[in-house]
N, C-alpha and C positions, 0 to 999 in steps of 0.2 A: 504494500500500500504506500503509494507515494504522498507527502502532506505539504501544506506551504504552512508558515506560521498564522495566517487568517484564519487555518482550517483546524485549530487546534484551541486548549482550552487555555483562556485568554486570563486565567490566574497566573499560572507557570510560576508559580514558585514554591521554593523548599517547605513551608509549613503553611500550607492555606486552611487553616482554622477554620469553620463551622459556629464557633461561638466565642467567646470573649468581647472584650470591650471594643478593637478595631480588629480591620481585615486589611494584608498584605494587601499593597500595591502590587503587581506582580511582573514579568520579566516583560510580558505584551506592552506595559503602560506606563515602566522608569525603563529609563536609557539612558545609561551615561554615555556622553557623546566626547567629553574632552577631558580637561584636566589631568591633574592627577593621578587617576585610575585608568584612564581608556587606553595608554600605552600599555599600562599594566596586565591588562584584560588584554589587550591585542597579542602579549606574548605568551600570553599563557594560551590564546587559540590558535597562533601561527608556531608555536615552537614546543613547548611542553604538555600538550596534548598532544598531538602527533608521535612526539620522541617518548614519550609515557606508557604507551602504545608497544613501541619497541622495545623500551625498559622492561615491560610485563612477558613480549614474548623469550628474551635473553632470559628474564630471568627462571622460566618455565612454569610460568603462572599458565599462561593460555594454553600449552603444552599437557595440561594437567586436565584442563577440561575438554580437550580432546579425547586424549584418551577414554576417560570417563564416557563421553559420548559414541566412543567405539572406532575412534578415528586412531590407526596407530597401534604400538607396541612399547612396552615400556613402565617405569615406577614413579609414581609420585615424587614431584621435587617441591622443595624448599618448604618454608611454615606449615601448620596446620592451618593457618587462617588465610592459605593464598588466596583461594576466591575472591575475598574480601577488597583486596587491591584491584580486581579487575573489575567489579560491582563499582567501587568508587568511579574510575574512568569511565566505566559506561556513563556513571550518573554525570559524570565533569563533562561527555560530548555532548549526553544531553540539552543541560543547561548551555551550551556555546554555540548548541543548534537555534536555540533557542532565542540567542541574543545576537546570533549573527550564521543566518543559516546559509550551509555548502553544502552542494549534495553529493560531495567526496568525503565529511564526514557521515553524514547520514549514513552514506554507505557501508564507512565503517562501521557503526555501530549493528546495522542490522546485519552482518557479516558474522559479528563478534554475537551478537543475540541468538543466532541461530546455531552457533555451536553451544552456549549454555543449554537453550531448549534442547538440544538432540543430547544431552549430559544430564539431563531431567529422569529420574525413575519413574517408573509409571503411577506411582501412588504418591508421587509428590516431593518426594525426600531429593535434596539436589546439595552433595557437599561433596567435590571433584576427590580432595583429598582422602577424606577420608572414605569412599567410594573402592578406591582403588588400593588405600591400606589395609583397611579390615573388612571391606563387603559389606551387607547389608546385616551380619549381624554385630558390627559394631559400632551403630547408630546410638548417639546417646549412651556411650557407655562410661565414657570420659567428658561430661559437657562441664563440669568447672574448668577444663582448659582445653576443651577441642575447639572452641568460636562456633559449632555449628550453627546456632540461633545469632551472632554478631553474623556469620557470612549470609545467613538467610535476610538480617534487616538492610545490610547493604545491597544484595539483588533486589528485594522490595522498594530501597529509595531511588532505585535504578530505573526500576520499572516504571514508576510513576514519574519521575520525569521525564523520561523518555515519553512516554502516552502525553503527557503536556504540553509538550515542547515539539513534538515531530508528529504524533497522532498515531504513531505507530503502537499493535496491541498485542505484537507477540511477546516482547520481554513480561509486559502485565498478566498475560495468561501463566507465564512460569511462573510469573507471585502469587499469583490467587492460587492457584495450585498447590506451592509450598507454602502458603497461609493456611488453607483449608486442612492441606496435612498435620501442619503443626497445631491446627483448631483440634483436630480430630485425637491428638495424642498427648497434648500436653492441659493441665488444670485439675480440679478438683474428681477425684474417683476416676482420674487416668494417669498418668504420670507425671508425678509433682517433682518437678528440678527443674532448676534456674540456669540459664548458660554463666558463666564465669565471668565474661563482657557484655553489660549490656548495651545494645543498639536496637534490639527487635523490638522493644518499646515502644521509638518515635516510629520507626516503620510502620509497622501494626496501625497504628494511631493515623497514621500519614494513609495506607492501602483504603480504612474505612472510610476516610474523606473522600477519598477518589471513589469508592464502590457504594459508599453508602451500607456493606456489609456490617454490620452492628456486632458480630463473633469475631472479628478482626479487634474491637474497641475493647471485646470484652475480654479476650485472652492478654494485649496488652494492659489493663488492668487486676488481671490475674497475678502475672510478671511482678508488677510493681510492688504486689501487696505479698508474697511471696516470700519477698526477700525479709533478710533479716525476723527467720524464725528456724535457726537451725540446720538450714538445709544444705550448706556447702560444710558446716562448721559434722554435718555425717557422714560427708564425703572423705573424710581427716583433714579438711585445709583449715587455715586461720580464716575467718570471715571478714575481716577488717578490712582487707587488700580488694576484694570482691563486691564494697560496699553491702554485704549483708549479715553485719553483726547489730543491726539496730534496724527495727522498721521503717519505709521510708517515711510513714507519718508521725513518727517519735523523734526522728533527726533530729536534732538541730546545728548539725554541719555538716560538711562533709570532708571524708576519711579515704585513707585509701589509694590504690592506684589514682591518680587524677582523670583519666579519659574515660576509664570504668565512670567514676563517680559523676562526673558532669554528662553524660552521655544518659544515666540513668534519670537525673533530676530532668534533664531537657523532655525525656520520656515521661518521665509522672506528671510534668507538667501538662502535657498534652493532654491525658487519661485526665488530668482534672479539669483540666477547661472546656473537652467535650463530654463528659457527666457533672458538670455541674459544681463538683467536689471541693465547696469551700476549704474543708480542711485542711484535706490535702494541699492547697493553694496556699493557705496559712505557711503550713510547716517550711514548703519548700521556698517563700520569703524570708522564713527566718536563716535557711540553711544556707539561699543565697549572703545573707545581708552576715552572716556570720563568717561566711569564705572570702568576700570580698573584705570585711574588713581585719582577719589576723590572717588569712593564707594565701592574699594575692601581690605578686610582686608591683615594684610601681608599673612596670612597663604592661600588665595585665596577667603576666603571665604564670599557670597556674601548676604547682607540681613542685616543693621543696628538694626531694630525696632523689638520687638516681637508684638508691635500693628500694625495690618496688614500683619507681615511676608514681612514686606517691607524692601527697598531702606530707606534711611536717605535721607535727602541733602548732598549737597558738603561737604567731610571730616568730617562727622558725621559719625564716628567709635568706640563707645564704645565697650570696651574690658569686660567688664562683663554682662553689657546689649547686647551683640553679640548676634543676632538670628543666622546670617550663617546657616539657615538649610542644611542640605545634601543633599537635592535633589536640593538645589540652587547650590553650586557645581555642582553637574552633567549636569545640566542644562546648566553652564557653561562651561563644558567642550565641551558640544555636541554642542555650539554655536559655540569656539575658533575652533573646529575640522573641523567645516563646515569654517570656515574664514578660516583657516590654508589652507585646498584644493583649495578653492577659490581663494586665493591671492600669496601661497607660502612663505607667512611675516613669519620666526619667532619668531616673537616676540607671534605669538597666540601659535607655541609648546612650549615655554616657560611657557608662562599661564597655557595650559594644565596640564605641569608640575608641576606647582605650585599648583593648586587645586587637582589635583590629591594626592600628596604626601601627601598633608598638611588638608585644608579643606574638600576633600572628605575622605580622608583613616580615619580620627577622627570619622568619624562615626562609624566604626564599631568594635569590641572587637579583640581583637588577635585571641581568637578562633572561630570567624568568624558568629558569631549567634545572640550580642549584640549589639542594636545602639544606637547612639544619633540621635534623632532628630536635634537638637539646638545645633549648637560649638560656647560656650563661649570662649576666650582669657584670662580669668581670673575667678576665684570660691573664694572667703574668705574662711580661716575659719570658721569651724561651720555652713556656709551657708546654709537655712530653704529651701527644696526642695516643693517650695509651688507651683507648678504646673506639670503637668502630663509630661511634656516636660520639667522640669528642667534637666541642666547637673547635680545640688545637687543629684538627686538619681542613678545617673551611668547609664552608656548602662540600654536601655534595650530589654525585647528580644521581644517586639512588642508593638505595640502602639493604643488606639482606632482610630488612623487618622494615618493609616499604610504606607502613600507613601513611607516614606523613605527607609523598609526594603528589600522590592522587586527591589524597584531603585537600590539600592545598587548591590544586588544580578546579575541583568542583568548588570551593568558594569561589575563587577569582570566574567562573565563570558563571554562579551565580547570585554574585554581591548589586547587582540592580535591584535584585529582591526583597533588600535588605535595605532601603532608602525610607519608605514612605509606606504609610497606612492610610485608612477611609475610616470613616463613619458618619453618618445623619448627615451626607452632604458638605462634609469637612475631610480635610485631607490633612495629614498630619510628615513633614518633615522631619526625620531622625538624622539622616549623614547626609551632608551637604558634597554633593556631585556635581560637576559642570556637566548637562544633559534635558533630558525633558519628565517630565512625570503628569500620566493622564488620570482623572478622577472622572468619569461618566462622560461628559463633550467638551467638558474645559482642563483643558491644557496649559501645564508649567514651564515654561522654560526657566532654569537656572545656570546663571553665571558667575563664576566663579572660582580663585585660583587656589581654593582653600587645599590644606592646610598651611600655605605660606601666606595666604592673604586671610584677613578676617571681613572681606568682603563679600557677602555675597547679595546679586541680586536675580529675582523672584517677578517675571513676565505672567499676567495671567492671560489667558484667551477669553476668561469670561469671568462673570462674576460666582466667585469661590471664597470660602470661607479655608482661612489657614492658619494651620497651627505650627508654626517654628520652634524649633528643640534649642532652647539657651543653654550650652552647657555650664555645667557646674564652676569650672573654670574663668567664666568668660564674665566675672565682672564687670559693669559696666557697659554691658550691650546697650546695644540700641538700634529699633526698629522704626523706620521714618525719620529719625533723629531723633525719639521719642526713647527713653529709658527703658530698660525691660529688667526682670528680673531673671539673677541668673538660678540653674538648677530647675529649670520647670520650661511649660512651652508660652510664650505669645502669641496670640488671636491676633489676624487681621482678616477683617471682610474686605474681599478684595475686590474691585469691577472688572471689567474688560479690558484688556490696553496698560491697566495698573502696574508699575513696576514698583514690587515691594524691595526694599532697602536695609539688611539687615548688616548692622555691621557688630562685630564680633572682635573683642579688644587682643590683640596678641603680645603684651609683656610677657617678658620672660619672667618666669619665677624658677627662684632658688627654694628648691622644695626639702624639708628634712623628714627624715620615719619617726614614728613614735619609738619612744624608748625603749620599748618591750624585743625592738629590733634587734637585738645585740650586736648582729655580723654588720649594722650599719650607724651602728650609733655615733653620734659625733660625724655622722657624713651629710655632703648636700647630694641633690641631682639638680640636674638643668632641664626645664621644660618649657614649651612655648606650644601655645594653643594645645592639640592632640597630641602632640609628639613628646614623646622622653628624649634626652640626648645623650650622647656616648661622648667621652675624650678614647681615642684612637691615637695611637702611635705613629701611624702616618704623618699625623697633623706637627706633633712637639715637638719641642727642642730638647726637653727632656725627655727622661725615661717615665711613661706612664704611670709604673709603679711607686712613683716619687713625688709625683703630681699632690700638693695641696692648694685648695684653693682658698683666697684673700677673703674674708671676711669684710661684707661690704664694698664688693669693689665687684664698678661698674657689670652690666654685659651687654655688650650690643650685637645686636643683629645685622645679615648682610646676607643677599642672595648670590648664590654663584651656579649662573646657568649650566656652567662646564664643570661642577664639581658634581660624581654621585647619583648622575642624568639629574642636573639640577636641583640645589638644595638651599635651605636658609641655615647657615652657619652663625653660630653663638662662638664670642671672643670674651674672654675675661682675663684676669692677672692669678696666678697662684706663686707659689714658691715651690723649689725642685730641693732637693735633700735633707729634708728639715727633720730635726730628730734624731733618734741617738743609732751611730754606725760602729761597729764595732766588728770585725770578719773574726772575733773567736766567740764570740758571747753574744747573742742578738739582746740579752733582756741587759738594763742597766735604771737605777732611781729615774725617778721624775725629773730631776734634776736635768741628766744628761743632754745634752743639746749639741747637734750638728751643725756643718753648715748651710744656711737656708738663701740659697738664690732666687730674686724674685723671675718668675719669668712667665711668658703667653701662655692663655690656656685658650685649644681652640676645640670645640662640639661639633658634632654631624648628627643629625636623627638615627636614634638607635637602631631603627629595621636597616640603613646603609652601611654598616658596620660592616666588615671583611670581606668588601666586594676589589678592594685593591690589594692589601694581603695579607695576611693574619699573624698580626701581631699582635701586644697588650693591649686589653681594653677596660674602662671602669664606666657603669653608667654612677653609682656613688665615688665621692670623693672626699676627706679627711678638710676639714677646716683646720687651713695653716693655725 
C-alpha cells in the first residue's frame, strides 16, 4: 500500500493521549523549518538513519530476524534484547517519513517490516533471539532479563508510527498480534511476571489509542500495578535495580537502573490518564518532583552510578563518575511530556527543556552519526578510556549494547511533536522552534534564533488564542513589551496578521548546587537561557583541571558563527594553580597555598563538548 502524508492520520505523534488536560500538536501540524534544530533533524535523516541501518545489519541485528523468519543458516548474534535496536529504527524512519517523506525510505522500512512479519510465530510470540536460542519452549522463562516484553513494546511503538506516519498496516498487524498474544498469556489467573525492562507499558497504552482495543489498556495496567509485590525479588534478583521493590502507587521516587525506572513512570502515567487514575497521577508527581529535585544533574541528566546504570540516593551527583546515559534522558523527556499533557504544570516543559538541550543533545556529534553512551560532567586530563562506554574515547559511532543510537535517532526525528498542545480553541507553546505550528485553520509561524536569541516572534493566520511557556529561568520576560511572569505560561488573544512579541531575557547566570551536593560543593556552573556550559581544554590557557573561577567577575557573551557549527560563547576570569601542590603528598593544612595565576576562562554549550577532541572537561568549577 503506497500512502502520501495527506492520507494518513494527521496526529502523528509519539503519545496522542485520548484524555488529559491538552492534546499533542502533532508531526502533520508543527514543523520546524529552521533554526537551531532543522540542521539537526536534516542529519539525522540524511546520514544517521540510513548509516543506523547499516550499523544494525554489521552488527547482526537484522541477520537475527532473518533467520528467525526462515531466511538462512546460522546462531543468534549479539544481546538478548537485539530486536529492540531495530524496532527503535523502524520507529526513527517512521517519524522522518513523516516529517519529510522519501519513498527510498519508505521503502526501506516496508522491506525491513516484512522480514519481522515473516519472523512472527503463528500464535503471536515474535523475539528473533530468543526464537532461535531456546525454541518455543523457552518463552518467558528468563523474563527478569531476557527484554522479551521491552523488545515487544519497541515493535508496538514501531508499528504505530509507522501506520501514522506512512499509513502502512503490516508492521501494526504484527502488534496486535503480539499484543493479543501477550493479552492472552500474561495477568491475573494466567501468568503473573513482569519483564525486567519496562517499555510495554507506554506501548500497550500507545496500541489502544490507535485501536481503541480496551485489553491493550488493561494488561498495561496490569504491568504497572504488578510490580513491586514480590515478583522479580522470587525470581532470586534484588528488586530495587528492576524498579519493583515498592509499588508504583506507594513511590515516592525513583530507584534503580534509571531507563528501567523513567520508562516505567512514562508508562503508568499513560495507564493513569487514560483510566482516569487520580492516584496514581498523585504518586507519580511526587516521584517526578522528588527525582528532579535530589537525583537530576544540572544538565538534566539522569542516572548517578555506572554500577547498575542507576539512580544514587539523595544528592548523590558525581560529576565524573556521571553515568546520565542518553536514553535516560529520553526516557525522561517522554515521562515530563506525558506529565506536561496530563497536568499543564510547566515546570515539566521546562524539564523537557533542560534535558533536551543539555543531557540528551551531548549524546550525539554535531555531524549527527556519533554518540555517547554515558555524559560525564567532568573528564581529567589524560583520563584512561578503560571501558567501552567511556566518554575518554569520544562519540562513538555504535556500541555493542546499541540502545542509545537509534533512541537518539527516533527523537530527533520526532521532536516537532514535542512543541505544542491544543485545547478549547487554545494552542499552547512549550519549545520554541523557528517553523510553523497548525491549530484547526489558523496557522503559526514562529521566528526565531533561540536558544542564542531570546527573541522570539509568533505570526498568526487568524484569530487564536495562545498560551506561551515563560521558562523558569527567564526572568523578566516580556510579551508585547508587557511583563510576564516567569515559570508558568502567558495568554494572548491573538487576531489575524498579529505578530506576537515575546522576548525572553538571556543573562548568564552563575549557578551553585545545594549543599547536600558534596562532589560539587563550593563549585559554580555557567548557564544562559536553556543551555548549561562546559570549560573544555581546547578553549584554555591553562590546564582545565586547574581552572578556578573569580568570584564576581564579569561574563560576557559572544557569538561565533565558525565555532561548534555556530555557538554563543561565555568568557570570564579565573585563576590557574591555586592551592596547595605538593608531587609526594597531595593533602597539606588549610593553610597551604600555591601559586594562583589569574587567567581567561572560556565556555561552549555543554551538548558541543568533544566534537574537536577529547580532552579535560568540567561543567562545575571551584571558586578561586
Amino acid at each position: 500500500m503506497s500512502a502520501t502524508p495527506d492520507a494518513v492520520d494527521s496526529s502523528r505523534s509519539p503519545a496522542a493521549g485520548t484524555r488529559g488536560r491538552w492534546r499533542p500538536v502533532g508531526l502533520a501540524d508543527a514543523k520546524i523549518t529552521g533554526g537551531f534544530w532543522s540542521p539537526r533533524q536534516q542529519r539525522n535523516g540524511d546520514s544517521a538513519i540510513p548509516s543506523g541501518q547499516d550499523q544494525l545489519e554489521k552488527a547482526g541485528n537484522l541477520q537475527n530476524l532473518r533467520l528467525a523468519a526462515g531466511i538462512g543458516e546460522g546462531e543468534a548474534i549479539g544481546p538478548v534484547f537485539a530486536d529492540s535496536d531495530v524496532y527503535k529504527w523502524l520507529e526513527a524512519a517512521a517519524w522522518e517519513y513523516g516529517r519529510n517523506p522519501s519513498e527510498e525510505l519508505l521503502q526501506r522500512q516496508r522491506d525491513l517490516t516484512a522480514i519481522v512479519a515473516a519472523a512472527q510465530r503463528e500464535d503471536g510470540y515474535l523475539d528473533s533471539v530468543v526464537q532461535l536460542r531456546y525454541g518455543d519452549e523457552g518463552r518467558y522463562k528468563q523474563l527478569v532479563w531476557s527484554h522479551e516484553h521491552y523488545c515487544a513494546g519497541h515493535l508496538i511503538q514501531a508499528a504505530v508510527a509507522q501506520v501514522r506516519c506512512t499509513g502502512d498496516r503490516e508492521l501494526l498487524e504484527v502488534a496486535i498480534k503480539l499484543a493479543d498474544h501477550l493479552v492472552a498469556t500474561f495477568g491475573d489467573g494466567k501468568t503473573v511476571d513482569v519483564d525486567g525492562h519496562p517499555v510495554i507499558e507506554m506501548a500497550l497504552v500507545e496500541l489502544y489509542r490507535e485501536t481503541g482495543t480496551t485489553a491493550y489498556l488493561d494488561l498495561a495496567r496490569w504491568f504497572v500495578d504488578a510490580r513491586g509485590h514480590g515478583i522479580i525479588r522470587n525470581h532470586g534478583h534484588e528488586p530495587a535495580y528492576f524498579s519493583d521493590r515498592v509499588p508504583v502507587r506507594e513511590a515516592t521516587t525513583v530507584e534503580g537502573h534509571s531507563v528501567r525506572a523513567v520508562y516505567l513512570a512514562a508508562g503508568a502515567t499513560d495507564v493513569a490518564v487514560e483510566t482516569g487514575d487520580t492516584e496514581l497521577l498523585e504518586s507519580l508527581k511526587r516521584q517526578f518532583a522528588h527525582m528532579w529535585s535530589t537525583k537530576t544533574y544540572v544538565t538534566g541528566g539522569l542516572g548517578a552510578r555506572w554500577e547498575g546504570e542507576a539512580f544514587g540516593d539523595e544528592y548523590e551527583l558525581p560529576s565524573d563518575r556521571a553515568y546520565a546515559e542518553t536514553c535516560a534522558a529520553i526516557g525522561g523527556i517522554q515521562w515530563a511530556w506525558r506529565m506536561l499533557l496530563a497536568t499543564g504544570d510547566a515546570s515539566y516543559a521546562d524539564a523537557i527543556e533542560r534535558m533536551l538541550y543539555n543531557g540528551f543533545l551531548a549524546g550525539v556529534s554535531l555531524a549527527g552519526t556519533e554518540y555517547f553512551y554515558v555524559n560525564a560532567l567532568q573528564l581529567r586530563g589524560g583520563a584512561h578510556a578503560d571501558n567501552g562506554r567511556s566518554p575518554a574515547h569520544g562519540r562513538r559511532g555504535w556500541f555493542d549494547c546499541a540502545c542509545c543510537p537509534p533512541n537518539i535517532m527516533r527523537t530527533l526525528a520526532s521532536l516537532d511533536g514535542y512543541l505544542a498542545s491544543t485545547s478549547d480553541g487554545t494552542i499552547q507553546i512549550h519549545q520554541y522552534a523557528a517553523g510553523t505550528l497548525t491549530a484547526g485553520d489558523v496557522t503559526l509561524t514562529v521566528d526565531t534564533a533561540y536558544p542564542w536569541d531570546g527573541a522570539v516572534g509568533i505570526t498568526a493566520s487568524g484569530p487564536i488564542a495562545v498560551e506561551l511557556r515563560i521558562p523558569a529561568w527567564a526572568e523578566g520576560a516580556t510579551v508585547n513589551g508587557k511583563p510576564v511572569d516567569a515559570a508558568g505560561y502567558a495568554r494572548v488573544d491573538a487576531a489575524a496578521g498579529e505578530v506576537i512579541e515575546l522576548k525572553l531575557p538571556m543573562a548568564t547566570r552563575v549557578v551553585g548546587a545545594d549543599p547536600r551536593v558534596d562532589a560539587v560543593r563550593g563549585c559554580v556552573a555557567l548557564e544562559r537561557g536553556p543551555l548549561v556550559y562546559a570549560v573544555e581544554q581546547a578553549d584554555q590557557q591553562a590546564d582545565v583541571d586547574d581552572l578556578h573561577l573569580l568570584p564576581g567577575a564579569s561574563v560576557a557573551a559572544s557569538h561565533d558563527d565558525q565555532l561548534l557549527d555556530g555557538v554563543t560563547v561565555l568568557r570570564t576570569r579565573g585563576r590557574a594553580g591555586a592551592g596547595h601542590r605538593d608531587a609526594v603528598w597531595p593533602f597539606a593544612t588549610d593553610s597551604a597555598d600555591g601559586v594562583a595565576d589569574e587567567v581567561d576562562v572560556v565556555a561552549v554549550p555543554y551538548y558541543a563538548w568533544a566534537n574537536r577532541e577529547i580532552g579535560a572537561m568540567r561543567v562545575w568549577l571551584p571558586r578561586a
